[in-house]
Structure formats: C-alpha cells, structure tokens
N, CA, C and O atoms as a Tinker XYZ file with bonds, in Angstrom:
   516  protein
     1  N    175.226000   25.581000   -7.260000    73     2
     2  CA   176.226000   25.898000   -8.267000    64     1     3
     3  C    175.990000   25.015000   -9.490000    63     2     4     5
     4  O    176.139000   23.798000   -9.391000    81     3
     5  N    175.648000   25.554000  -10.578000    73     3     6
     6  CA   175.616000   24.488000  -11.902000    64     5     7
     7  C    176.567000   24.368000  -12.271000    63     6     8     9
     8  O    177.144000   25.455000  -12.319000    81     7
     9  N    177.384000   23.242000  -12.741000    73     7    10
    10  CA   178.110000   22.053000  -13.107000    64     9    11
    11  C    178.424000   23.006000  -14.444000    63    10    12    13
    12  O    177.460000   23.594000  -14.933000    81    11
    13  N    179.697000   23.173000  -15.028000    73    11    14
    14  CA   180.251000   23.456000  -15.867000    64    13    15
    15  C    180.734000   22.403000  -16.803000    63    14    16    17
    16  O    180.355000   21.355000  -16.280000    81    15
    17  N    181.370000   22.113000  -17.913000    73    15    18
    18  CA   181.516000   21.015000  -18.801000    64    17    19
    19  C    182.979000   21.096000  -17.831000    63    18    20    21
    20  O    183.269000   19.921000  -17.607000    81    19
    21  N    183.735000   21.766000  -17.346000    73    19    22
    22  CA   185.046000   21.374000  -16.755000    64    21    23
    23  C    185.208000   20.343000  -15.752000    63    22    24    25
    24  O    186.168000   19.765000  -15.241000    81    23
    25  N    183.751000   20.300000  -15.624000    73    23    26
    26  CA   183.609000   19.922000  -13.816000    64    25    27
    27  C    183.294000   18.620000  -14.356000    63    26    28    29
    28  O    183.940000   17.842000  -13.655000    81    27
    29  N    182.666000   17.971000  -15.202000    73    27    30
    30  CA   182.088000   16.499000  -15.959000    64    29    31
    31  C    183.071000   15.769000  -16.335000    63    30    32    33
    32  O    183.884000   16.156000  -17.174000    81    31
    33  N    183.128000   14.437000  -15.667000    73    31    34
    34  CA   184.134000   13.616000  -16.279000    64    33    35
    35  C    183.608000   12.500000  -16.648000    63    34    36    37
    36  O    182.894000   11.824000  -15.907000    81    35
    37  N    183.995000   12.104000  -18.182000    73    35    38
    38  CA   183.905000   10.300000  -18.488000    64    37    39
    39  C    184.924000    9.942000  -18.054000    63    38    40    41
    40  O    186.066000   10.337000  -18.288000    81    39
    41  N    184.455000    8.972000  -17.225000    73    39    42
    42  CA   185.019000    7.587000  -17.056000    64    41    43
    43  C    184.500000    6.237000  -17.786000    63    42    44    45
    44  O    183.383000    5.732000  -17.674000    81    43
    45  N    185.702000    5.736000  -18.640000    73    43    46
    46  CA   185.517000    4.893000  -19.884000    64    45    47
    47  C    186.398000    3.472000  -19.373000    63    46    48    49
    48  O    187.587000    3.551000  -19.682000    81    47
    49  N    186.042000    2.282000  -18.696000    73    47    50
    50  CA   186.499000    1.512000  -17.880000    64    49    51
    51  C    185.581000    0.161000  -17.620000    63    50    52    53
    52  O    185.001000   -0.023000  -16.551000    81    51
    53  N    185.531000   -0.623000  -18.567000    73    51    54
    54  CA   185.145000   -1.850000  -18.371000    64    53    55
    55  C    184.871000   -2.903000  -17.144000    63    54    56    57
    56  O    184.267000   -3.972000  -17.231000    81    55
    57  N    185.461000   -2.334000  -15.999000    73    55    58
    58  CA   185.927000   -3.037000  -14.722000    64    57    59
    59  C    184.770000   -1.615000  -13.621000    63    58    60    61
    60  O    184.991000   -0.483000  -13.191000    81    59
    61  N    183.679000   -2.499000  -13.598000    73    59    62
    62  CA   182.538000   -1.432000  -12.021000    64    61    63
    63  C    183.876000   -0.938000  -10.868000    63    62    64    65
    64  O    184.054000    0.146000  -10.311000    81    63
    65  N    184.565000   -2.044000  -10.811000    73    63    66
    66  CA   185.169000   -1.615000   -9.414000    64    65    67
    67  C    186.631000   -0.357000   -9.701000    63    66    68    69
    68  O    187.439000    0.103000   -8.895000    81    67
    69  N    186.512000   -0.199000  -10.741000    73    67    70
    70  CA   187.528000    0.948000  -10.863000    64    69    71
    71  C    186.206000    2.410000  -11.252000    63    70    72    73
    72  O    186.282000    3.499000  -10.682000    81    71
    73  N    185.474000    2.184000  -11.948000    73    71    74
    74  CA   184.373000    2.787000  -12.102000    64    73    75
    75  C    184.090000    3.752000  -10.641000    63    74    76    77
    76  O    184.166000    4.949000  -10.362000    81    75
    77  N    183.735000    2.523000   -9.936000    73    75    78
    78  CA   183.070000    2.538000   -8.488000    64    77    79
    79  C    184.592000    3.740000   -7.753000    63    78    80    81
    80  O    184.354000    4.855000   -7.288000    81    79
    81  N    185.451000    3.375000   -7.803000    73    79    82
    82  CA   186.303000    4.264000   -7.155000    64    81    83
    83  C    186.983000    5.210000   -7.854000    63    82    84    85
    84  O    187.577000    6.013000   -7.135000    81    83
    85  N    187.066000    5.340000   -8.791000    73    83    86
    86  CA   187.307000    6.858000   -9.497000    64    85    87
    87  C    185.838000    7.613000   -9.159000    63    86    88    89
    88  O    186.019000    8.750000   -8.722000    81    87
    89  N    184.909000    7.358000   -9.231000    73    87    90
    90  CA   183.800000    8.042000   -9.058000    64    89    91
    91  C    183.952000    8.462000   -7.682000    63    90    92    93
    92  O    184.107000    9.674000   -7.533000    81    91
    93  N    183.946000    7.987000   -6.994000    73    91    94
    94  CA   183.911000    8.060000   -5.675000    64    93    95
    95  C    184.754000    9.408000   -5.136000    63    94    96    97
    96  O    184.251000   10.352000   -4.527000    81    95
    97  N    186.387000    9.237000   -5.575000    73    95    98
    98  CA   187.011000    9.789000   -5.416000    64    97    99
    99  C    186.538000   11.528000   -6.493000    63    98   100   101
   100  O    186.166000   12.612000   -6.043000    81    99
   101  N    186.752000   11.144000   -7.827000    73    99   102
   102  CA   186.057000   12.811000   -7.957000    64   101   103
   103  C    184.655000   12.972000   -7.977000    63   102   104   105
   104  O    184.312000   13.575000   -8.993000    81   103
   105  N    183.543000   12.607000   -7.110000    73   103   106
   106  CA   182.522000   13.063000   -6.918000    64   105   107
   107  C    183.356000   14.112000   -4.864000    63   106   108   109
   108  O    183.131000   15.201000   -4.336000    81   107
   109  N    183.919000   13.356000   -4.635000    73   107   110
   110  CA   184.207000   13.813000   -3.722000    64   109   111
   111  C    184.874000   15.614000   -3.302000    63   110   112   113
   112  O    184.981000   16.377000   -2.342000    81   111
   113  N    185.143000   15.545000   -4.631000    73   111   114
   114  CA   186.464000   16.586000   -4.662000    64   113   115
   115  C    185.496000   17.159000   -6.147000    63   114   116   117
   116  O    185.897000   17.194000   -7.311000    81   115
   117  N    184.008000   17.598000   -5.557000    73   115   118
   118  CA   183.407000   18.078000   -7.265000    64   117   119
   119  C    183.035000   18.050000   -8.233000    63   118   120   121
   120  O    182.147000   18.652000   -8.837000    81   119
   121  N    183.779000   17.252000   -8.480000    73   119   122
   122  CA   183.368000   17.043000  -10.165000    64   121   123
   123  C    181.989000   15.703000  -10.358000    63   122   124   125
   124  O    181.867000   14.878000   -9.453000    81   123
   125  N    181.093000   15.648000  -11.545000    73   123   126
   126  CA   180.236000   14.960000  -12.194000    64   125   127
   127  C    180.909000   14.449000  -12.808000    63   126   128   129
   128  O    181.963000   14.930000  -13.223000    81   127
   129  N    180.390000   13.059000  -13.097000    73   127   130
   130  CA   180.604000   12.049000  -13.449000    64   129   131
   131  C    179.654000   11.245000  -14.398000    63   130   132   133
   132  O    178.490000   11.058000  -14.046000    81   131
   133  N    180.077000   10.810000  -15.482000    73   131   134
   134  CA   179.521000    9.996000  -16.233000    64   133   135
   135  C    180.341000    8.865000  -16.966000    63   134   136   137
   136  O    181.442000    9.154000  -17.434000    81   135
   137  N    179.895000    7.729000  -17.068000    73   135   138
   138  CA   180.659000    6.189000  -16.978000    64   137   139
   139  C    180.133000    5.915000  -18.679000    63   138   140   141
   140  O    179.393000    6.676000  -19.303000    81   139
   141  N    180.684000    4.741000  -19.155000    73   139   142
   142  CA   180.788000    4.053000  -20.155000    64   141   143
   143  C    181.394000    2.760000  -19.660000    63   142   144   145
   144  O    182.266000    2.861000  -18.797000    81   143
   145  N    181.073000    1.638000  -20.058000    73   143   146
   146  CA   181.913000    0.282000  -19.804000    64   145   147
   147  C    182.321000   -0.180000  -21.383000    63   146   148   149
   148  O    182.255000   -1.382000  -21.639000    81   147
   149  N    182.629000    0.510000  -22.159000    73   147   150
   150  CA   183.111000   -0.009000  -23.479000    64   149   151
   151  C    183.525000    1.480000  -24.000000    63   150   152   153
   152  O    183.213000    2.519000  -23.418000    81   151
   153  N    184.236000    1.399000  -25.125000    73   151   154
   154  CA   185.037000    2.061000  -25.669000    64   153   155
   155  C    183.948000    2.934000  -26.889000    63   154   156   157
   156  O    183.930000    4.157000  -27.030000    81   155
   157  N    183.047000    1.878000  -27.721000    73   155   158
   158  CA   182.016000    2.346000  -28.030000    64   157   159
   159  C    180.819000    3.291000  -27.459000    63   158   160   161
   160  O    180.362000    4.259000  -28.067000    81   159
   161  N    180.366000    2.803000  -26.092000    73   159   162
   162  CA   179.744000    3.925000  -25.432000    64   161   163
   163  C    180.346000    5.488000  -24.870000    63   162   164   165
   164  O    179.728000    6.534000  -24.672000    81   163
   165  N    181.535000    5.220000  -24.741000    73   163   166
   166  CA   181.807000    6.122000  -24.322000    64   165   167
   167  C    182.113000    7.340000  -25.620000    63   166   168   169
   168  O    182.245000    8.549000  -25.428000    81   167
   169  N    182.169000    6.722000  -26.770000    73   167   170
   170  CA   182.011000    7.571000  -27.693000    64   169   171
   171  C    180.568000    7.768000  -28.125000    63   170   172   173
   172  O    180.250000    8.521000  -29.046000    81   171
   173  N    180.030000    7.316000  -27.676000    73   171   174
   174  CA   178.277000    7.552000  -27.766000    64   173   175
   175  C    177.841000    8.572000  -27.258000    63   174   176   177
   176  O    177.019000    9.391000  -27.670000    81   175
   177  N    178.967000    8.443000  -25.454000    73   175   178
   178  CA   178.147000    9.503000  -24.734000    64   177   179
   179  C    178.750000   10.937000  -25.293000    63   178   180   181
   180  O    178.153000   12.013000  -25.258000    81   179
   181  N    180.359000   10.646000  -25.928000    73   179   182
   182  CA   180.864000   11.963000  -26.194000    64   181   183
   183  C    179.912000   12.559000  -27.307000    63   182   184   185
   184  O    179.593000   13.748000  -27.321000    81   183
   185  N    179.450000   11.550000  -28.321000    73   183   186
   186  CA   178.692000   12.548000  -29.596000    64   185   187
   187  C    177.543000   12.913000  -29.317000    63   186   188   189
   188  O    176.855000   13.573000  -30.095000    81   187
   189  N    177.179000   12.551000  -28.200000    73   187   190
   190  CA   175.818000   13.193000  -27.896000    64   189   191
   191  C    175.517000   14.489000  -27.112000    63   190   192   193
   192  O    176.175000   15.442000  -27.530000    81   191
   193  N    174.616000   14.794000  -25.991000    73   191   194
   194  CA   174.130000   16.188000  -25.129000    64   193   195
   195  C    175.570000   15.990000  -24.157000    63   194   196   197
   196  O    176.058000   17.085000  -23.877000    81   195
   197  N    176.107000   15.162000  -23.763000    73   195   198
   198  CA   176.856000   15.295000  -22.747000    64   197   199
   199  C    177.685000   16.633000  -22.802000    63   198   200   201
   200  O    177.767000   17.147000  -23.918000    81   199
   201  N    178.187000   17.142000  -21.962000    73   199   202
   202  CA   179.103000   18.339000  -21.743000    64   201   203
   203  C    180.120000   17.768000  -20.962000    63   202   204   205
   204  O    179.962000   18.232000  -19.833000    81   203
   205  N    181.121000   16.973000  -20.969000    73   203   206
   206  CA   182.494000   16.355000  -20.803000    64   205   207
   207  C    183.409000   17.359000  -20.809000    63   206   208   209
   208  O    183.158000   18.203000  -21.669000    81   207
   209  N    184.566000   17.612000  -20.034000    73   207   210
   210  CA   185.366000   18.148000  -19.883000    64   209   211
   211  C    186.442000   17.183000  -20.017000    63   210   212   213
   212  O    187.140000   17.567000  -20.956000    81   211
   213  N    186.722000   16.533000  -19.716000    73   211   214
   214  CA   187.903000   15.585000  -19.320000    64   213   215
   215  C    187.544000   14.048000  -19.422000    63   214   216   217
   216  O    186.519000   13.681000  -18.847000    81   215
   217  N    188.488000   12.897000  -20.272000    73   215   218
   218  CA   187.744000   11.260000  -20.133000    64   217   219
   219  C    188.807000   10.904000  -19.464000    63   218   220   221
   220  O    189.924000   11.351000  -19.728000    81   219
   221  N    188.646000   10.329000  -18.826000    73   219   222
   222  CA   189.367000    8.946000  -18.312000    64   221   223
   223  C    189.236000    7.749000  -18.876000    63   222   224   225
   224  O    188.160000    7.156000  -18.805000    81   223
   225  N    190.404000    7.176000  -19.575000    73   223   226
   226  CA   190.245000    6.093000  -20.832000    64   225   227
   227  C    191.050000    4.845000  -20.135000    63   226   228   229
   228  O    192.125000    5.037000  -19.569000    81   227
   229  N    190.466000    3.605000  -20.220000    73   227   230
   230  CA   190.923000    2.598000  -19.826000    64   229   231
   231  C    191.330000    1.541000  -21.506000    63   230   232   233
   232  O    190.499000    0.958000  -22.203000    81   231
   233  N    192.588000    1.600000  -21.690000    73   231   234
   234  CA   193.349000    1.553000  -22.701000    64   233   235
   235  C    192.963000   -0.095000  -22.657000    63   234   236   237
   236  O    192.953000   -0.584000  -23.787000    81   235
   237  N    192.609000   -1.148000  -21.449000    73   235   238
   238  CA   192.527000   -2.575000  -21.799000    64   237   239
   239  C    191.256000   -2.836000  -21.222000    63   238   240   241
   240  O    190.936000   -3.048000  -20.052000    81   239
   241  N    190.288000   -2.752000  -22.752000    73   239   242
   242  CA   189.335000   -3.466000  -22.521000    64   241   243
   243  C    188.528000   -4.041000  -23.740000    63   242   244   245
   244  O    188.714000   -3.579000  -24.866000    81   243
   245  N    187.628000   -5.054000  -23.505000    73   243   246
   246  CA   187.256000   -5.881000  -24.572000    64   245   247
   247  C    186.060000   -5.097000  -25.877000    63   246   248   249
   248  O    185.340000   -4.123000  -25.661000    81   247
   249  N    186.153000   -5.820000  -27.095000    73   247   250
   250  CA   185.466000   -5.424000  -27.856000    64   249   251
   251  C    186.447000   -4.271000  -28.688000    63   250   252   253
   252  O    187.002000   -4.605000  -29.735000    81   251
   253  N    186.608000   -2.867000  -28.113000    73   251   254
   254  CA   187.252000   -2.049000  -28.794000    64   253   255
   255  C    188.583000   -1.459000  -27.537000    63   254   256   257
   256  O    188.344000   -1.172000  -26.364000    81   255
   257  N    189.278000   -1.432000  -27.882000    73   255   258
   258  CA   190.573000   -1.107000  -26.647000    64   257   259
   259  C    190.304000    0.644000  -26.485000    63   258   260   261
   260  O    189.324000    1.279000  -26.875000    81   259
   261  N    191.468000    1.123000  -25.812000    73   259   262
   262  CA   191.353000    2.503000  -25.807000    64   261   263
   263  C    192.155000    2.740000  -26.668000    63   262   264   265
   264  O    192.235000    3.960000  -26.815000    81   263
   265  N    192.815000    2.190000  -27.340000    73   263   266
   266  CA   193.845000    2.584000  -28.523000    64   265   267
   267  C    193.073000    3.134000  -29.603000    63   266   268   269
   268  O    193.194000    4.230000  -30.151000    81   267
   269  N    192.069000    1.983000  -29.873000    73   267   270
   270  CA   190.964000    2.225000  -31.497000    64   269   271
   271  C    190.317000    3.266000  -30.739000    63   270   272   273
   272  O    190.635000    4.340000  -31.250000    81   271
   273  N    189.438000    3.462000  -29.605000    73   271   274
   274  CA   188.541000    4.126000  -29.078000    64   273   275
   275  C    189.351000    5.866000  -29.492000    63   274   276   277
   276  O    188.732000    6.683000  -30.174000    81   275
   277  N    190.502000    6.102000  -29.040000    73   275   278
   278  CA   191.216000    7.046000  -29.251000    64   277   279
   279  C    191.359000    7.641000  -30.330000    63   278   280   281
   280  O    191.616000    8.845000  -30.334000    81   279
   281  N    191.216000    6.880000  -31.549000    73   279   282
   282  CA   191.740000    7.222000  -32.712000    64   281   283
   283  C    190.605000    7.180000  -33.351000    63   282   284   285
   284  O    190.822000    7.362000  -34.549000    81   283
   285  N    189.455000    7.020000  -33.117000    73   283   286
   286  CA   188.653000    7.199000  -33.547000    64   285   287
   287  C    188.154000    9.049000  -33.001000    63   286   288   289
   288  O    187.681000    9.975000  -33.660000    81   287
   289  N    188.569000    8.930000  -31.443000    73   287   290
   290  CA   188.079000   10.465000  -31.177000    64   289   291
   291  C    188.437000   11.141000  -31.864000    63   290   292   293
   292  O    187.775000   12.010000  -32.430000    81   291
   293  N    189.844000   10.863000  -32.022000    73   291   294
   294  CA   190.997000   11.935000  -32.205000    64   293   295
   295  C    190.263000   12.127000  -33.681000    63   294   296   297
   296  O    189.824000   13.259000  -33.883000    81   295
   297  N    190.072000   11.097000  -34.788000    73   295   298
   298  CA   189.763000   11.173000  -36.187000    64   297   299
   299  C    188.407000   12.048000  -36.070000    63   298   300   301
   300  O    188.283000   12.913000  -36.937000    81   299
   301  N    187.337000   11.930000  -35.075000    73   299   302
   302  CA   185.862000   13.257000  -36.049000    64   301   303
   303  C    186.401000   14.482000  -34.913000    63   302   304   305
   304  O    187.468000   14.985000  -34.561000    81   303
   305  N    185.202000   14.580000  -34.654000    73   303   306
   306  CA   184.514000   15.784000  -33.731000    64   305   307
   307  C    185.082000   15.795000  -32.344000    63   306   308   309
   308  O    184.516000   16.658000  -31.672000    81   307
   309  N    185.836000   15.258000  -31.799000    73   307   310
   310  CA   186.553000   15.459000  -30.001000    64   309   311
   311  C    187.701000   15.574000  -30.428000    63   310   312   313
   312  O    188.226000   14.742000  -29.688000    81   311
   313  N    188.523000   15.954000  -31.047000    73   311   314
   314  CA   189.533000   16.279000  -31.407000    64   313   315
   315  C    190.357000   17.029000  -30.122000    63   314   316   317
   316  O    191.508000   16.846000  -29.726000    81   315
   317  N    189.540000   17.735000  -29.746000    73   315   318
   318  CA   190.286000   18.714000  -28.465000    64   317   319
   319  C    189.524000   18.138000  -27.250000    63   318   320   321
   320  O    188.927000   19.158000  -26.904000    81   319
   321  N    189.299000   17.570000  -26.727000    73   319   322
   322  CA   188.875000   16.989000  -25.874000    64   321   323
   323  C    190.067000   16.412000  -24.674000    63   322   324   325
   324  O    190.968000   16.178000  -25.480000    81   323
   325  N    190.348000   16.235000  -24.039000    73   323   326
   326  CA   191.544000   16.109000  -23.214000    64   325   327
   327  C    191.007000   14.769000  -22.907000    63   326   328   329
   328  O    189.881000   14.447000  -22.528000    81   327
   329  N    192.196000   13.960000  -23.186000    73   327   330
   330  CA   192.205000   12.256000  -22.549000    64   329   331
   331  C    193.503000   11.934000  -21.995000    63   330   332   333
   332  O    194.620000   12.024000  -22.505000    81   331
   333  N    193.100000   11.505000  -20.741000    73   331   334
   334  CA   193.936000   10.652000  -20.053000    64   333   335
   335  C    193.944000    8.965000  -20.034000    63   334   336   337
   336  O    193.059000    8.190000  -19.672000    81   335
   337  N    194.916000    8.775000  -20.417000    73   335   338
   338  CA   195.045000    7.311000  -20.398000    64   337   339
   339  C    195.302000    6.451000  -19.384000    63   338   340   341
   340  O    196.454000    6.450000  -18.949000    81   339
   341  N    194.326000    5.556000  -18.797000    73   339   342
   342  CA   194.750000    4.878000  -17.391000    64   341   343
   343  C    194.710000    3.397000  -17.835000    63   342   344   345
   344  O    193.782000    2.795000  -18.375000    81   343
   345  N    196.056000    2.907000  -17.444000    73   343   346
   346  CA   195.995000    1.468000  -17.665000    64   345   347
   347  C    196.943000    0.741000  -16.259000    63   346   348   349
   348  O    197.369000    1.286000  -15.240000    81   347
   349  N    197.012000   -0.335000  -16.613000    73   347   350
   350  CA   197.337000   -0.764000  -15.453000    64   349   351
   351  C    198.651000   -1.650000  -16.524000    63   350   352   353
   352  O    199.280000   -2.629000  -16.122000    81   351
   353  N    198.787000   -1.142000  -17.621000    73   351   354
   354  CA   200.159000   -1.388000  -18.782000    64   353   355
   355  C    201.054000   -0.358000  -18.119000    63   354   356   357
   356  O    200.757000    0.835000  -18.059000    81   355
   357  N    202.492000   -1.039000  -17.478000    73   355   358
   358  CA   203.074000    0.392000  -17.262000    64   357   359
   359  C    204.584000   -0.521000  -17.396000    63   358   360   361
   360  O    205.254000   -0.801000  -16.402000    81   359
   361  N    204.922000   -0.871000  -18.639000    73   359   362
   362  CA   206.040000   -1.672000  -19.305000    64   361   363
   363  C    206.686000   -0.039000  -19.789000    63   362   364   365
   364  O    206.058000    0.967000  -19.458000    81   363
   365  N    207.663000    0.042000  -20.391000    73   363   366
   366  CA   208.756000    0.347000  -21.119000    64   365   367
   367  C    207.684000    0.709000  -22.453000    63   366   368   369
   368  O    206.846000   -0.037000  -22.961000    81   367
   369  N    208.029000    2.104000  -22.810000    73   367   370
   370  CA   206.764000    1.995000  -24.206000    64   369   371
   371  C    205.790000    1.927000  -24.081000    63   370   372   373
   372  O    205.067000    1.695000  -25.050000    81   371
   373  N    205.314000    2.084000  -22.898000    73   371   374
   374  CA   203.392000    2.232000  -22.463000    64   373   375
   375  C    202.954000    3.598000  -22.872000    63   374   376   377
   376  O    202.177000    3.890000  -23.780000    81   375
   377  N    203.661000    4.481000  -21.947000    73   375   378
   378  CA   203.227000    6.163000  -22.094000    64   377   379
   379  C    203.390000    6.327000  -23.518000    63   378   380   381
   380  O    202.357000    6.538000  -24.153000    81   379
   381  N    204.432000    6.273000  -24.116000    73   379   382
   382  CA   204.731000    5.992000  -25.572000    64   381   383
   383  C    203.693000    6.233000  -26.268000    63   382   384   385
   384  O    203.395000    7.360000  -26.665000    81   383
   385  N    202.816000    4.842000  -26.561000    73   383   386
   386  CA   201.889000    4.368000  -27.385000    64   385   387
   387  C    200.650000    5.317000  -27.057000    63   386   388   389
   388  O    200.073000    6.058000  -27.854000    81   387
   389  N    200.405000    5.150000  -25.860000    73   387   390
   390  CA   199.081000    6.213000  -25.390000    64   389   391
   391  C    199.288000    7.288000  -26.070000    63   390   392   393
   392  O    198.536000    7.522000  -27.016000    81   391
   393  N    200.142000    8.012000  -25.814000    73   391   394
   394  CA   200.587000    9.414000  -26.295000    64   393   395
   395  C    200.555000    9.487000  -27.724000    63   394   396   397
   396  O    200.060000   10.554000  -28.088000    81   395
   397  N    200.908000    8.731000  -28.680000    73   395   398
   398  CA   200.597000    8.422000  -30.001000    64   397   399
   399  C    199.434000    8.020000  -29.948000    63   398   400   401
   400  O    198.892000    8.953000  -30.540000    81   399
   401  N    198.777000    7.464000  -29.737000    73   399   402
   402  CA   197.324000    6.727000  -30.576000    64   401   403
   403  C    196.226000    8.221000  -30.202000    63   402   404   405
   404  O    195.239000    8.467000  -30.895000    81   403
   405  N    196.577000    8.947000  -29.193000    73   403   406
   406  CA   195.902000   10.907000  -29.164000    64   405   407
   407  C    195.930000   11.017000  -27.667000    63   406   408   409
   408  O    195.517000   12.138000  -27.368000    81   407
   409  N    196.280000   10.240000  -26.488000    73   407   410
   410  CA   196.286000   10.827000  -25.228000    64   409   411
   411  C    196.950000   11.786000  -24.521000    63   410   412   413
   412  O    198.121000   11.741000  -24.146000    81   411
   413  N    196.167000   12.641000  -24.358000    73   411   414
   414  CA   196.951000   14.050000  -23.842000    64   413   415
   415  C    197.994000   13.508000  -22.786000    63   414   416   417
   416  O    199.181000   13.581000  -23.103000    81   415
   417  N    197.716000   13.062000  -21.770000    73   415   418
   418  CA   198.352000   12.567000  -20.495000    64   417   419
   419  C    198.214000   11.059000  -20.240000    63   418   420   421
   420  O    197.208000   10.483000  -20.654000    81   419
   421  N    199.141000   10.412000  -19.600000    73   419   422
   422  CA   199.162000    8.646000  -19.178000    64   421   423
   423  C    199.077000    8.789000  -17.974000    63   422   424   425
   424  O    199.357000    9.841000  -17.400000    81   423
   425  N    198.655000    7.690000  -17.382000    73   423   426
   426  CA   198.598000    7.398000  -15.811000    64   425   427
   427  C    198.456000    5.642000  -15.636000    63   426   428   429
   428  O    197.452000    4.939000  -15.748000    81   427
   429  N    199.402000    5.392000  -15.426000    73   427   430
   430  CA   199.333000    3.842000  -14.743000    64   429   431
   431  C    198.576000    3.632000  -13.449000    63   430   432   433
   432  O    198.503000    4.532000  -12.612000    81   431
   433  N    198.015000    2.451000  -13.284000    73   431   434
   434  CA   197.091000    1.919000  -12.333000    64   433   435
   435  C    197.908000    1.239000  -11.317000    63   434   436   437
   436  O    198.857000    0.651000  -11.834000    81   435
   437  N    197.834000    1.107000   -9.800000    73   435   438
   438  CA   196.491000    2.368000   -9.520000    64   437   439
   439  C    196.936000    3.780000   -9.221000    63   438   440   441
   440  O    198.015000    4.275000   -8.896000    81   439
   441  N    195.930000    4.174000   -9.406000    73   439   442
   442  CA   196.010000    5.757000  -10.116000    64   441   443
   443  C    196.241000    6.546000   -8.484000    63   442   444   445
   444  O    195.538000    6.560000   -7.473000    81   443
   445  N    197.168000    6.969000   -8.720000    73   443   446
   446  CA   197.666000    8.288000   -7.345000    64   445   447
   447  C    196.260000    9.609000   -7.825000    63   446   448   449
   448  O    196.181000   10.393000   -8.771000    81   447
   449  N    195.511000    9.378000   -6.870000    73   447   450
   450  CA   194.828000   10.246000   -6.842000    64   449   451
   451  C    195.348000   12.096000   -7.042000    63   450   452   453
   452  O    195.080000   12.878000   -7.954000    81   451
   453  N    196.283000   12.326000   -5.591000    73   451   454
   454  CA   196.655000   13.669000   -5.792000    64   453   455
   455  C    197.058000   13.890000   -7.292000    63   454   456   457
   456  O    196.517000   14.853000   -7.835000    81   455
   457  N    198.060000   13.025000   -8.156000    73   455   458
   458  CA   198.748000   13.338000   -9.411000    64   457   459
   459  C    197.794000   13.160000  -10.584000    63   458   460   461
   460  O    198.027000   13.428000  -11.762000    81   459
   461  N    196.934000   12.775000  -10.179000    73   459   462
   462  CA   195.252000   12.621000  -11.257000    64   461   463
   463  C    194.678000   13.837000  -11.109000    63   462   464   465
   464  O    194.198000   14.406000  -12.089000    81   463
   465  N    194.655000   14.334000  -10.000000    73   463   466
   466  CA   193.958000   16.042000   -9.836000    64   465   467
   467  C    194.670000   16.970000  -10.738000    63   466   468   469
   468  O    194.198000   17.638000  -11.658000    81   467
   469  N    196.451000   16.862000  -10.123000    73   467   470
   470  CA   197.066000   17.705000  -10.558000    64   469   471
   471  C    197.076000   17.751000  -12.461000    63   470   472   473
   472  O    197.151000   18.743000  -13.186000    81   471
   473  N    196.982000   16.453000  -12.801000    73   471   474
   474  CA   197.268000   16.323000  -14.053000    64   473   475
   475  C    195.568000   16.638000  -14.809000    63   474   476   477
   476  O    195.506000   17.094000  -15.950000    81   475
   477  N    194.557000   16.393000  -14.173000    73   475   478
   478  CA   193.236000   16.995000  -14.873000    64   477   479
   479  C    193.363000   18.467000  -14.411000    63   478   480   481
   480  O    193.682000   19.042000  -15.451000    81   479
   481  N    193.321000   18.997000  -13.851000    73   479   482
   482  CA   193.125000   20.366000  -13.764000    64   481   483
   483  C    194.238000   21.246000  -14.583000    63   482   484   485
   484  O    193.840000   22.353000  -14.947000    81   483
   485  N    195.486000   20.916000  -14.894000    73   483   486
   486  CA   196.334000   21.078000  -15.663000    64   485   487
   487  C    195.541000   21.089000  -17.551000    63   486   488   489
   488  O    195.251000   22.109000  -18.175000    81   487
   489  N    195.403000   19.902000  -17.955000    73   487   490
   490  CA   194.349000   19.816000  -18.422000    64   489   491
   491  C    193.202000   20.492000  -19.210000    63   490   492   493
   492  O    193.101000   21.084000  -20.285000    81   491
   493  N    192.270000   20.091000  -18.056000    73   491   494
   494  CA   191.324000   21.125000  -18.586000    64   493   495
   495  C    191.364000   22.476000  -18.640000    63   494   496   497
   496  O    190.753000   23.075000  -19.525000    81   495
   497  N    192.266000   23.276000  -17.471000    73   495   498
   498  CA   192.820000   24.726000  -17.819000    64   497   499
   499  C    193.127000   25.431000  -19.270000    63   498   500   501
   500  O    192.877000   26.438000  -19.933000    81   499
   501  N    194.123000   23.717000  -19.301000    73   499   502
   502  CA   194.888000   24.381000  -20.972000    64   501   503
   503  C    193.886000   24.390000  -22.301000    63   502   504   505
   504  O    194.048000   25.061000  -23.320000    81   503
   505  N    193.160000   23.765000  -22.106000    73   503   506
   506  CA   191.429000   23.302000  -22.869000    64   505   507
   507  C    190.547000   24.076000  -22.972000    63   506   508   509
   508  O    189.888000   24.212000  -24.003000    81   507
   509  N    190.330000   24.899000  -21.630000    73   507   510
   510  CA   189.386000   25.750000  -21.419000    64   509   511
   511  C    189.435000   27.286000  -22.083000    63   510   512   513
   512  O    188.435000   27.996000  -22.189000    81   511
   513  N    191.124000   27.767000  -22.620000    73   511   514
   514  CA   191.000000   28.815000  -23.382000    64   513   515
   515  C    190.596000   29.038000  -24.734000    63   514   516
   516  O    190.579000   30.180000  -25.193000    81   515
C-alpha cells in the first residue's frame, strides 16, 4: 500500500524520548513518520519533497519555540497544514495561546494516545477536502 500524505506525520520535538514514543505508537497504528528536533528543521522538512499530512509541534523547545515555529508556518506556504500542539504547558491559558499563535488542536503531555488518534484523523479528514 503506498503511503498517502495523510498517513505522514512530523513530529517536531526536541526531547528523542518523546520522539522515540510517538513514533512508536503511530508507526504502529500506520502512519509514517518523519522527526525534526528543532523548530527550524521541521520547517525545513515542511518546505521541502516531504508529503506531511499532520505535525506534531512541541511548543517548548530551545533555539526557536513552537510559538515562532508556528507563526512562521502559518505566515508562507503551510498555511493549511494541520498542527497540533503538544506541550507538557497545561496552566490556565495554554490551549489559548497555541490556538492563537495557528494550532489547529492542543494536547497536553503526556499525550492520551486514543484522543491523539481521534483528534488527527478528525483533522486530517477536514484537510483532506
């Protein structure tokens, strides 16, 4: 079966060991996978051949956060691109800010797998027309 851009996910996450288990978990259940450990690469991999369906954005990490990383998508060419925001920020005004700076959906850490499915496939559905 060839891999559709729905089926491809960045994961954008400074930390291998969250890397290591989000992968894990949707390689399991389908989907391809492609990583970034900075906020910069992962906009590298978006402007390039990649076929991404869905990122997974880790909102605290060094160099460029997912806040700038975001607003930079949101500002050229990924404009429609579906991002979820995963942080392990889950204060009063977290979802908030994500949701403003361009994240389609929030998810606090650690991430409930089933409600990560439900909320990407939701998602990319609405994306895919």
């Amino acid at each position: 079966m060839t891999k559709t851009a729905a089926h491809q996910v960045l994961i954008v996450d400074d930390d291998s060991r969250n890397i290591f288990a989000l992968k894990a978990v949707l390689k399991a259940r389908g989907f391809d996978c492609v990583t970034a450990i900075s906020g910069p690469e992962g906009i590298k991999l978006l402007s390039g051949e990649h076929s991404i369906g869905i990122v997974l954005l880790d909102m605290m990490m060094p160099e460029m956060d997912g806040y700038e990383t975001l607003r930079i998508l949101r500002a050229g060419s990924m404009k429609a691109i579906p991002v979820i925001a995963v942080t392990a920020q889950a204060m009063v005004g977290d979802r908030e800010k994500c949701l403003e700076a361009g994240a389609d959906a929030y998810m606090s850490k650690p991430v409930d797998i089933d409600q990560l499915m439900v909320m990407m496939k939701e998602l990319m559905h609405g994306h895919a027309e």
